[in-house]
TIMI-567533 format. One line per 8 residues: number of its first residue (from 1); their letters; for each residue x, y, z of N, C-alpha, C. Coordinates in pm, whole numbers, padded with zeros to 5 digits. Layout:
REM residues N
NUM	a	X/Y/Z/X/Y/Z/X/Y/Z | ...
REM end
This chain:
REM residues 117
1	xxxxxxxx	14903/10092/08838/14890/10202/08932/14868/10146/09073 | 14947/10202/09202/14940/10130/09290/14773/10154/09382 | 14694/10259/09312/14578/10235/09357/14488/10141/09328 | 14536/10091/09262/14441/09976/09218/14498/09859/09272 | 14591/09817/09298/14681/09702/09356/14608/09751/09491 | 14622/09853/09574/14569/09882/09718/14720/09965/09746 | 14658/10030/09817/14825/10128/09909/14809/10065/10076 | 14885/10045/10086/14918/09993/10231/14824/10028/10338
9	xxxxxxxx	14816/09993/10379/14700/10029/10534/14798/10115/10591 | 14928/10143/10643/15007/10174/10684/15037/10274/10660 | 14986/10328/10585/14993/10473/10486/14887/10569/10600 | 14759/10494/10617/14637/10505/10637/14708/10613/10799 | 14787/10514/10861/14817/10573/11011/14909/10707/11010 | 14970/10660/10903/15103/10772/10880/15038/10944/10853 | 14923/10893/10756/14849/11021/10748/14806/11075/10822 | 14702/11024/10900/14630/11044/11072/14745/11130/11112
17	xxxxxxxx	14818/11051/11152/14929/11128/11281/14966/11265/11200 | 15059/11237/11022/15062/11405/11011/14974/11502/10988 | 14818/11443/11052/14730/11546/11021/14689/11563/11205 | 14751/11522/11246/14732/11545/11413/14588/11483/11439 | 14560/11380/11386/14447/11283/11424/14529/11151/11494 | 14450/11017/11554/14409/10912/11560/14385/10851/11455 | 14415/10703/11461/14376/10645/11323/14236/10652/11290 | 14123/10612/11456/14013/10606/11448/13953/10731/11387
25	xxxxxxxx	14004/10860/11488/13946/10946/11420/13944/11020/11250 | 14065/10964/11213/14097/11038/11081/13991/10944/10986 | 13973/10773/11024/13885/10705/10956/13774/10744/10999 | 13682/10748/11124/13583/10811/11092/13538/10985/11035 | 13618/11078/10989/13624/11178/10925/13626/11106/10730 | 13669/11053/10715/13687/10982/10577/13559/10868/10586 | 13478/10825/10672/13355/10761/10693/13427/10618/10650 | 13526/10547/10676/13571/10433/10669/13531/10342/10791
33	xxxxxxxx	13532/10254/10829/13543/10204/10929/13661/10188/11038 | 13667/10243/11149/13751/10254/11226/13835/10115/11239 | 13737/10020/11283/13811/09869/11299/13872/09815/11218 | 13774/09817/11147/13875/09749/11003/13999/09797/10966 | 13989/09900/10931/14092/10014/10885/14265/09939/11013 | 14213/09925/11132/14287/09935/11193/14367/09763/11217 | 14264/09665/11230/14272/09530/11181/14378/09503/11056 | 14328/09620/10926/14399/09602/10849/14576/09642/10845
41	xxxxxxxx	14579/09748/10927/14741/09826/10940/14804/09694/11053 | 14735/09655/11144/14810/09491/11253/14871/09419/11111 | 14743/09380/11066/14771/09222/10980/14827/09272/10836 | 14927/09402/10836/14979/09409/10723/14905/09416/10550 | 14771/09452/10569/14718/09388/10444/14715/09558/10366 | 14632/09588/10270/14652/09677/10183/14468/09736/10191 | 14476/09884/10146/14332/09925/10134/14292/09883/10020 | 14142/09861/10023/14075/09829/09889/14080/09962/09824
49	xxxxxxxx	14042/09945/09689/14099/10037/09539/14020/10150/09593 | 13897/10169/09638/13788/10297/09673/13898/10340/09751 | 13892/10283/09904/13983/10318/10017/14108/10421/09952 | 14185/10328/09880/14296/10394/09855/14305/10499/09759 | 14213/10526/09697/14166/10672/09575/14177/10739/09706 | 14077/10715/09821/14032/10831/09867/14124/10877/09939 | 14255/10783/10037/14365/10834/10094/14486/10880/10047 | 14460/10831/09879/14555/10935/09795/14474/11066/09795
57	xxxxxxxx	14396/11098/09745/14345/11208/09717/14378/11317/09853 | 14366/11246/10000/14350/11307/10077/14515/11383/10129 | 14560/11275/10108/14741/11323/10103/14780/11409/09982 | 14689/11408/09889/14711/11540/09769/14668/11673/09821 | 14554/11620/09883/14491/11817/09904/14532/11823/10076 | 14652/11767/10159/14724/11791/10232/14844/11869/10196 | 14874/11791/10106/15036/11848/10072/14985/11974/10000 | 14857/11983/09899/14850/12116/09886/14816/12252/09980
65	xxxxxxxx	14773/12216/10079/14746/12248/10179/14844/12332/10243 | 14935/12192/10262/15053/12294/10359/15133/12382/10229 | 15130/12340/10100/15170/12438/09996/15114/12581/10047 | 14985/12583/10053/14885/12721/10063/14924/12772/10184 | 14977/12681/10276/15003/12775/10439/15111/12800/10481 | 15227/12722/10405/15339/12759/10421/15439/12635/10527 | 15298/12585/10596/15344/12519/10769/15251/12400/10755 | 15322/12261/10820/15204/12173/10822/15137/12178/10925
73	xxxxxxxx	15186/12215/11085/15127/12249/11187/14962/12309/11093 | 15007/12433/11034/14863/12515/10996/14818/12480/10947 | 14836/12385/10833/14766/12288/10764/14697/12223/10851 | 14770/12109/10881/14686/12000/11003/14567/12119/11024 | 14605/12207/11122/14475/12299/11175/14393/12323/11104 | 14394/12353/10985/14296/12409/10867/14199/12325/10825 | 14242/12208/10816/14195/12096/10785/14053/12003/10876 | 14108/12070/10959/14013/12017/11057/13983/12099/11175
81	xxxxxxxx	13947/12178/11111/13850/12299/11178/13753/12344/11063 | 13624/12397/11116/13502/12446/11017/13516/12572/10956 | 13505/12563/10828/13507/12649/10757/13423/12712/10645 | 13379/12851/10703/13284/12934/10693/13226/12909/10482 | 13339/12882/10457/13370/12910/10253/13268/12786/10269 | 13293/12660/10328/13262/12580/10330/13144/12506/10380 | 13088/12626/10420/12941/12560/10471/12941/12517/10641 | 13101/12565/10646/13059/12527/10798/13104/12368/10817
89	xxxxxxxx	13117/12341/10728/13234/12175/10726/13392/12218/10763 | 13422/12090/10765/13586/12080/10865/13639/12032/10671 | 13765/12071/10595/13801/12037/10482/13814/11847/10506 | 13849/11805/10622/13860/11652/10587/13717/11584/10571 | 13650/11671/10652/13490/11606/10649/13454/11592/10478 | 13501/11676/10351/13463/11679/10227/13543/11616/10160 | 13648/11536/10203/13749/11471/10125/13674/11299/10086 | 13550/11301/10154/13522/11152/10115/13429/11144/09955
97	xxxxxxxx	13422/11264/09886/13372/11275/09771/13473/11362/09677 | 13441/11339/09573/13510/11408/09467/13526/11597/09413 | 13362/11564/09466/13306/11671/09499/13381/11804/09604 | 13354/11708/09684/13401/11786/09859/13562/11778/09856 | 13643/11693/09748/13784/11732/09763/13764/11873/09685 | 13697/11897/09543/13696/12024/09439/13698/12145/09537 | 13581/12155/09587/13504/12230/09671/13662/12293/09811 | 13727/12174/09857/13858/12248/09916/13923/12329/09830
105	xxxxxxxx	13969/12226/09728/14092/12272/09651/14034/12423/09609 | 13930/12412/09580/13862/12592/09584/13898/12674/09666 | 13884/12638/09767/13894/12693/09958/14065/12775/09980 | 14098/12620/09925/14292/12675/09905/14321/12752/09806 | 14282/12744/09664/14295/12875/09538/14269/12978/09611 | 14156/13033/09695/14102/13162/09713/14154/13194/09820 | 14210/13092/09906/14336/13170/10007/14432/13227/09987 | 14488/13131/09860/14592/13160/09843/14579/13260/09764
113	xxxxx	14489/13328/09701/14491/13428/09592/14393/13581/09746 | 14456/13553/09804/14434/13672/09920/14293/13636/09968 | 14213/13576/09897/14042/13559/09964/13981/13519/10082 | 13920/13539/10162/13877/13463/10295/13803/13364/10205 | 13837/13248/10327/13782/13111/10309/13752/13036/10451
REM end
């Protein structure tokens, strides 16, 4: 499984940008280290196995995301803006636990099933 080998650092930037972040900022929202993270996408190297669970996961409940909105523009937006379902967290702020990805993917069911979230 390529999470365990590591997924590219390069992945890491690609996401940022289609979520209308910075690399820095999208890593500090995922509580990674900005430098490193970014050290690592220069010198070509790969995320460690944690790293890369968590930037798969995060490109899963993206793409479901823009599933639920129709638009990635609205996605991107959704994502990172605070949300009330949510305690008042931004959905990327909860993507660094397992937990806080469930807790979206909730957020998106009950949108998508007509509910405010």
């Amino acid at each position: 499984m390529r999470i365990r080998k590591g997924v590219p650092a390069t992945h890491l930037a690609s996401l940022a940008k289609a979520l209308g972040l910075s690399t820095r900022d999208f890593c500090a929202a995922l509580r990674m280290k900005p430098a490193t993270q970014e050290r690592r996408i220069r010198e070509g190297r790969v995320l460690l196995q944690h790293e890369s669970d968590l930037l798969v996961r995060t490109a899963m409940v993206f793409a479901r995301t823009i599933q639920v909105f129709g638009d990635r523009g609205k996605a991107s937006n959704w994502m990172r803006q605070e949300v009330i379902a949510l305690g008042g967290a931004t959905p990327l702020s909860l993507l660094d636990t397992g937990i806080g990805a469930d807790l979206v993917e909730r957020a998106l069911t009950a949108i998508e099933h007509g509910h405010p979230a």
